[in-house]
C-alpha positions, 0 to 999 in steps of 0.5 A, a space after each residue: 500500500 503507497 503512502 497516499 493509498 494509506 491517506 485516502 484509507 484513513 481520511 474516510 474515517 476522519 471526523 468532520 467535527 472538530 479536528 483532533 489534537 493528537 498531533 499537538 499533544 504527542 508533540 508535548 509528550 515527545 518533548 516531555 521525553 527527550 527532557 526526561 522529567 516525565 518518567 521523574 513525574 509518573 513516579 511521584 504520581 504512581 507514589 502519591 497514588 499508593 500513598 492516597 489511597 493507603 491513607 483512604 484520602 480523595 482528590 479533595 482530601 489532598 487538594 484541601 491540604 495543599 490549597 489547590 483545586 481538586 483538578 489540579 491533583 488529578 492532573 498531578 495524578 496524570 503524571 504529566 505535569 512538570 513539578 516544581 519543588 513547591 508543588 513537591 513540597 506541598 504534596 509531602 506536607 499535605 501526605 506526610 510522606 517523603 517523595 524526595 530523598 536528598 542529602 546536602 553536604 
């Protein structure tokens, strides 16, 4: 099959609403690859997970503690949100856990 027989193939099962933002969002997550931070935040979200629901909290439970909105905890939940050491900070105070380990000299 040439390139533009695949096209023609696919373009009968495009939508004719709105055009799709795949494109775009592989684009960030791509991006988000090559700088590496993503793999560091799906492993603070798997870890904030756990730790949720051993403590039997919700989306708002955390969200009340840290002073945010509930949907900005499920976008951390994502693990797609570039976090900075505030947000990280908020997160251990608002789960009494430690998600970093560091050691200064």
């Amino acid at each position: 099959m040439t390139r533009e027989e695949a096209i023609a193939r696919l373009s009968r099962y495009k939508s004719s609403d709105s055009p799709s933002d795949w494109r775009k969002d592989e684009g960030k997550r791509r991006a988000a690859k090559e700088k590496g931070w993503l793999q560091y935040s799906r492993k603070i979200a798997i870890k904030v997970a756990m730790e949720m629901k051993c403590q039997g909290l919700t989306r708002q439970d955390v969200a009340t503690r840290m002073g945010c909105s509930p949907q900005y905890v499920s976008r951390l939940l994502k693990g797609e949100e570039n976090l900075s050491l505030e947000t990280i900070c908020k997160l251990e105070n608002a789960l009494n856990m430690a998600i970093l380990q560091y050691e200064f000299a």
